[in-house]
N, C-alpha and C positions, 0 to 999 in steps of 0.2 A: 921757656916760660909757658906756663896751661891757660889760655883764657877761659872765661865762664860766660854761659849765656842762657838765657832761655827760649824755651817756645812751644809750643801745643803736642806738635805730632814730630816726629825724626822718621823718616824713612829710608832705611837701608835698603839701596839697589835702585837703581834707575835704568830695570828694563821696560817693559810696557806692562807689566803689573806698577811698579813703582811709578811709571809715569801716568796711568791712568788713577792713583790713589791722590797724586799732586795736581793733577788737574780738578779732581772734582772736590780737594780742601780749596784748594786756589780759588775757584767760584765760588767759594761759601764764607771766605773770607778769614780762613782757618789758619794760625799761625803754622808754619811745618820747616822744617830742613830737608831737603830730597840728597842725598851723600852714597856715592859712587866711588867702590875702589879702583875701578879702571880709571885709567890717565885718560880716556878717552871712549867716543860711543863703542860699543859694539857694532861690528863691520859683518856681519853674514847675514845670512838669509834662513834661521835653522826654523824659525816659521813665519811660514808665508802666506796662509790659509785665514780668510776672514770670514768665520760664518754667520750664517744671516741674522742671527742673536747677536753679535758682537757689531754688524753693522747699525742695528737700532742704537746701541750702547752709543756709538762714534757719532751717529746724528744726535742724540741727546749734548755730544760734547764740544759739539761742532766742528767737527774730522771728519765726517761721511764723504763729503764732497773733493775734499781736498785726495783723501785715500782712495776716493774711486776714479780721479782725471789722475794719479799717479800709477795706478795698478790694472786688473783686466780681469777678464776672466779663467775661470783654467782652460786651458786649450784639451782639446779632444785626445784622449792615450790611442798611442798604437803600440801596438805588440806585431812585435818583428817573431816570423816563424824561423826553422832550421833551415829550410829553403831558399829564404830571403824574403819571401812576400810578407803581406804586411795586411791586420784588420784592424781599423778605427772606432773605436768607442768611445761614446760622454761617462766621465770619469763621474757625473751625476743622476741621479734622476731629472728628468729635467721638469719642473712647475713653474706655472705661470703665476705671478705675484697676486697679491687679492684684498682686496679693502681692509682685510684685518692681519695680514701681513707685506706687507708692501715691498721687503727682500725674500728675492729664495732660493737666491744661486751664489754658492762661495765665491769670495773674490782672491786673487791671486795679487801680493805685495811683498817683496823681501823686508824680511822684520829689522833691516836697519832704516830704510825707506820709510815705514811706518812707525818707528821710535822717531824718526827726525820727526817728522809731521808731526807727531805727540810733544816733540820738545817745542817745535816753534811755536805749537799752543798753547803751552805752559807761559812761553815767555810773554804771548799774549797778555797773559794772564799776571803778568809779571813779577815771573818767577826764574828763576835758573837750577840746572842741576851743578852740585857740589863736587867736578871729578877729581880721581886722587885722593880723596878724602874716605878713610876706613875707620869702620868701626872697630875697637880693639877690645872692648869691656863696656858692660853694662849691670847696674843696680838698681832693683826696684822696690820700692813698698807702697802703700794703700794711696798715696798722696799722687805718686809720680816715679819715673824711670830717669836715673842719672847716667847716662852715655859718654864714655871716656873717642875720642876721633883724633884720628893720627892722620895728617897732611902736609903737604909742602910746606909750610909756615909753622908745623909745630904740632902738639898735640891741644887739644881744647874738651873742657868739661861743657857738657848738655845738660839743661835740667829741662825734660819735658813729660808732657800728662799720656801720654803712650809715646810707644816704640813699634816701628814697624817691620819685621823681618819678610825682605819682598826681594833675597837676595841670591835665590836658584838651589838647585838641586844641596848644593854643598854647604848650605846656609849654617854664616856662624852664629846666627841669633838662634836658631833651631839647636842646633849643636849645645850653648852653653845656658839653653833654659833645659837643658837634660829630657825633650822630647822624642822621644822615641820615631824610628821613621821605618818600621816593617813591609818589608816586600820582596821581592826577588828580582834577581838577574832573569833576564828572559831569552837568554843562549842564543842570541843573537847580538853580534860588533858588527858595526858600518862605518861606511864613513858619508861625507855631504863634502861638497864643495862647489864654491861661487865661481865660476871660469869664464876665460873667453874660449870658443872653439870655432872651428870650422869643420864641413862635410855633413852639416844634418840640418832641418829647416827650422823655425820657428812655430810653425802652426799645429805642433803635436807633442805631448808628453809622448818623448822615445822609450822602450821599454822592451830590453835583450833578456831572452829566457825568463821570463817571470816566472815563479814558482822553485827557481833552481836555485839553490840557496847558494852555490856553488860559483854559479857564471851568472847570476844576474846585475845588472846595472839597468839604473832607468836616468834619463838624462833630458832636463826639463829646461825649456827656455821662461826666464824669471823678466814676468811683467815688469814695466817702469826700467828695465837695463835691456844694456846689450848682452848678459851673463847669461848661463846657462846652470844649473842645479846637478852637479852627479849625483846618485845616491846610490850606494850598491855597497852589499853584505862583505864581509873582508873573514879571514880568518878569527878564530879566537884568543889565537898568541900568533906574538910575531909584529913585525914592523912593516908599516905599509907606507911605500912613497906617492906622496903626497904631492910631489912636484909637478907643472906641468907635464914634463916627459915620463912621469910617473906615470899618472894618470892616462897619457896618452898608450901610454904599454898595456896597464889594465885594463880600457875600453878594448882594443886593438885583440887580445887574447880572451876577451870574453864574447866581443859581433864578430871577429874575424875579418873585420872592416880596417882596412888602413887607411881608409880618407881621413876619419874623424883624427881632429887633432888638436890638442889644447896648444894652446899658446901662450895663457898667463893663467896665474889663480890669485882669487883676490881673496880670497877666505876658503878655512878647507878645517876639517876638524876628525877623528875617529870618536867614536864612544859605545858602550856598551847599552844597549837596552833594554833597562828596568821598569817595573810598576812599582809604587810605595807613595805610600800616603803614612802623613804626619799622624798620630796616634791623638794630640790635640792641636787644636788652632788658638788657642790664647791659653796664657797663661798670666795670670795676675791684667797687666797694662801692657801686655806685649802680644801683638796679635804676627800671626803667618799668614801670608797671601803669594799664590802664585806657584812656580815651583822650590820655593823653600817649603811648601805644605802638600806636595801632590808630583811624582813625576811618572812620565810614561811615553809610551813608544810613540812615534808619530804619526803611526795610521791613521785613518781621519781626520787631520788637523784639526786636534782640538786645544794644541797646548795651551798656545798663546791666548787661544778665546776662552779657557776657563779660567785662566789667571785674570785675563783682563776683566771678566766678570766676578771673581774675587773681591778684587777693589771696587768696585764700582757697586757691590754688594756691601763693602766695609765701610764707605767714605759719608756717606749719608747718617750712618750709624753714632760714627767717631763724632762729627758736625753735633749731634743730636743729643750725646752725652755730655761734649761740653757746655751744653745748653741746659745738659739740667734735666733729659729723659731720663727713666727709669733703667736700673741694668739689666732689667731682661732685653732692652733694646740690643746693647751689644753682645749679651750671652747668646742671642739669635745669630749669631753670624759662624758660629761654627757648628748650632743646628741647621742650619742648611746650606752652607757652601761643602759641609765634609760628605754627607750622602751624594752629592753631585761628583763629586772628584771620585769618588768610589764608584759611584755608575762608568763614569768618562775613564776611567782604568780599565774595566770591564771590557767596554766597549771597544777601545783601542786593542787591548791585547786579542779581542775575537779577530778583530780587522787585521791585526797581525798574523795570525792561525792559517784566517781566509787565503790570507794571500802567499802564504808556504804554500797551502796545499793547490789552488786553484789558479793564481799568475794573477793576471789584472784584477785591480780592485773594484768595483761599482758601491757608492758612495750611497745613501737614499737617506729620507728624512732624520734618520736616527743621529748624526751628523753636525745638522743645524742650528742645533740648543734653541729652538722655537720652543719645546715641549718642557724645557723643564721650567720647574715652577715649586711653590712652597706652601703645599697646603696644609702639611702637618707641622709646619711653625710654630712655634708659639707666638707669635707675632700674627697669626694668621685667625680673623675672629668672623666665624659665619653669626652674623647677629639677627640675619631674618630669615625669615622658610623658605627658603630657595630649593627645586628641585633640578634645575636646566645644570649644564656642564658648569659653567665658569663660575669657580667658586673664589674665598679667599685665599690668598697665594699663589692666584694661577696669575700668568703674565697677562697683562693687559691689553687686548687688541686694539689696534686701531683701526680707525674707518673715517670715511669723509665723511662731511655733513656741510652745512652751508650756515656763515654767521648771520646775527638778527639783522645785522647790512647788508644784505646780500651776498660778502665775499665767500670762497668758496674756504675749507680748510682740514684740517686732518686731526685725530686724539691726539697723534702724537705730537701736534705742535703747539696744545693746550700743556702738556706734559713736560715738555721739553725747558729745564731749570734746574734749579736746585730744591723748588719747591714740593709740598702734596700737591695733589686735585683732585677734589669733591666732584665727582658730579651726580646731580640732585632731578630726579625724574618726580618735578614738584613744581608750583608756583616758584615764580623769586624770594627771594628775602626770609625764605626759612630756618635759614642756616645763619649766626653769630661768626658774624670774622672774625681769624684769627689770624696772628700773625707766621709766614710760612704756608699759610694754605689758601691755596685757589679756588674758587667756588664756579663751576655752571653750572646752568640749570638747563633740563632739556624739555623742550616742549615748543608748544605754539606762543608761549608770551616767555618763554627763555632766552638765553644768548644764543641756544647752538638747536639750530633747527638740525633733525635728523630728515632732511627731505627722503634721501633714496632708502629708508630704514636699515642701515646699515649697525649703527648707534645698538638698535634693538635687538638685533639679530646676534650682534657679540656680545651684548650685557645685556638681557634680557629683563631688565627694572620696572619694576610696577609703580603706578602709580604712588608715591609717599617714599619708596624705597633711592639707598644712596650708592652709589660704591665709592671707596675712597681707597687712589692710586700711590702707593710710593714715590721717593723721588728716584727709585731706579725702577719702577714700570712695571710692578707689580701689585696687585689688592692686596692692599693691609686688612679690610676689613666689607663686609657687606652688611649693609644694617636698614632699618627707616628711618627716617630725618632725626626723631628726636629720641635715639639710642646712639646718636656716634660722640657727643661729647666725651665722656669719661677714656675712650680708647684714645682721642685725641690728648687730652690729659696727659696718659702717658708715654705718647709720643714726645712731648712736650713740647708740642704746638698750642700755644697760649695767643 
């Protein structure tokens, strides 16, 4: 027997795009179904890299703290010469944090570690993921998407207002909306694996023959476990064992070292390494997030943090529509999330290049997703004469400042919600509430004193001028007080 149900949003896949697109419906109070064809989480670590853009994202969702008393930092690479000796390097540049960015160093978490954390806030939020539960077919027109899910209990019909394909490389929502997915193989197969070993320390990403395509292995000890990360190049055909003693053979014949030696593996995968990106990101009421719409090598950890800024790009949008914004609201999301994935391809496959030819890799701003940003939006409206950097669609910095009570405090935790926020370098009471959006005012008779002029220094507002933040922490708009009504209009904040 099919049961029938409905509900707002279906999200296909509950990796940490899927989880981060049900967390921030979940706060917004947004009907969804999150549905997982694994019988169970995902158990590896294939990314473990959290950059300092994706940590703002987590402190918005309230995961920062939780992900950084579970995780660390990366530990310093060494590279092992022919000889045997050995030189240590910061796999970073290293910077010191700053009023307008407050993260600046990747953090290190195996990506099952941080999908739990993301599940047990969903449940906060009280919600659960659907596992076992697969998508098999989907129908859509002007109204809504009807979703056919095959489970343990049977198969059951979905009638919801979007569908969301957030369900990896092989995505069958991408597949049967006939989106094209162009790119290449990048003649390179590896493999990863989650281990226990003994004979090498903790305190360094290990790293045999780098640049050797041949004999390298790098083998990283994974913060928040007692595990360790192999990662190393394999042939292009053929069968690689994957077993501990596998494993222990291939370390063994590539350092020449028989101390090191596995002893269990808790997750272990091969695959081939590609760049490709989705040709579109929505089509009718079905949008792509994640690696169903972008896949690429893992140089730079960037995977996980641009999926998870997918969503977290998408979810405010969706919220926004069922309320009644205009469509260019969500026609925006695949103007600016697909040029980002096309940069973060780019970038990845150099960092791959780099590191055939030159062995270790040295990581630097490029990296961090601090920089990017959306000023050619359409969503993005410069409404006053501004000549200083920070325009609309750049991200929005934070900085301290001190409230009209004394307490001390930060942008980002005016910011932090589901909501906008205005802030208004004006008298009070010039701005019309609405509902969804935040109002401060900065000044000597405002809420948010900029004592250390920090405030000024990042947004640079003149007197009568406003800027108004997204609710994921970018300028929607720069204007003076009495030109931002009508962009709020179509935001549909009323």
């Amino acid at each position: 027997m099919t049961s029938h149900s409905t509900t707002d949003v279906v999200i296909c896949g509950a990796g940490a795009a899927g989880l981060t697109l049900a967390i921030d419906l979940a706060r917004r109070g947004v009907s969804f179904r999150l549905i997982e064809k694994r019988a169970a989480p995902f158990s590896g670590s294939r990314g473990k890299g959290i950059q300092p853009r994706t940590q703002e994202v987590f402190e918005d969702l309230g995961i920062l703290d939780k992900i950084v008393a579970r995780g660390g930092l990366y530990p310093r690479q060494r590279v092992y010469r022919d000889d045997g000796s050995h030189a240590d390097s910061d796999m970073s540049e290293v910077a010191e944090a700053s009023p307008t960015e407050p993260y600046q160093l990747p953090l290190m978490l195996a990506q099952f570690l941080t999908e739990r954390i993301m599940r047990e806030r969903l449940s906060e939020l009280g919600h659960q993921v659907t596992f076992g539960c697969e998508l098999i077919g989907f129908e859509q027109n002007t109204d809504g998407v009807t979703a056919s899910l095959a489970g343990p209990t049977g198969t059951e019909t979905v009638r919801a207002r979007y569908l969301i394909g957030a369900d990896g490389g092989g995505s069958f929502v991408r597949k049967t909306l006939g989106v094209d997915f162009p790119g290449k193989t990048l003649g390179v197969r590896a493999i990863v694996a989650d281990v226990t070993l003994t004979g090498l320390a903790r305190d360094a990403w290990h790293q045999f023959n780098d640049g050797d395509m041949q004999r390298m292995v790098a083998i990283c000890p994974l913060a928040g476990t007692d595990l360790f990360q192999i990662q190393a190049p394999i042939p292009l055909d053929g069968q690689t064992d994957l077993s501990a003693q596998g494993l222990t053979n291939l370390i063994a014949r590539r350092t020449a070292r028989a101390d090191i030696v596995v002893s269990s593996v808790s997750w272990a995968s091969d695959y081939q390494m590609s760049a490709r990106l989705a040709q579109r990101y929505r089509v009718g009421r079905v949008f792509l997030i994640g690696d169903a719409a972008h896949v690429h090598p893992p140089t730079g950890g960037q995977g996980l943090n641009t999926s998870v800024q997918d969503a977290y790009n998408l979810g405010w949008k969706l919220a926004a529509a069922l309320r009644g914004a205009k469509e260019c609201v969500l026609d925006s999301y695949e103007a600016e999330r697909r040029p980002v994935a096309e940069a973060v391809l780019g970038l990845s496959s150099r960092l791959l290049d780099a590191q055939k030819k030159q062995g270790a890799m040295r990581r630097g701003r490029e990296v961090h997703q601090l920089d990017i940003g959306y000023t050619d939006s359409p969503l993005a409206e410069q409404l006053s004469d501004r000549t200083n950097s920070f325009r609309a669609g750049s991200r929005a910095p934070d900085a301290p400042f001190r409230g009209a009570a004394g307490q001390p405090s930060r942008l980002f935790q005016l910011f932090k919600g589901v909501h906008w926020t205005l802030l208004v370098h004006a008298k009070p009471e010039t701005v019309t509430p609405r509902t969804g959006l935040h109002v401060h005012y900065i000044g000597p008779m405002g809420d948010v004193i900029d004592e250390w002029g920090h405030i000024y220094d990042a947004y640079r507002l003149a007197p009568g001028e406003c800027v108004l933040i997204r609710p994921d922490g970018y300028a929607g708009a720069t204007a003076n007080v009495n030109q931002i009504g009508a962009y709020l209009d179509r935001m549909g904040i009323v």
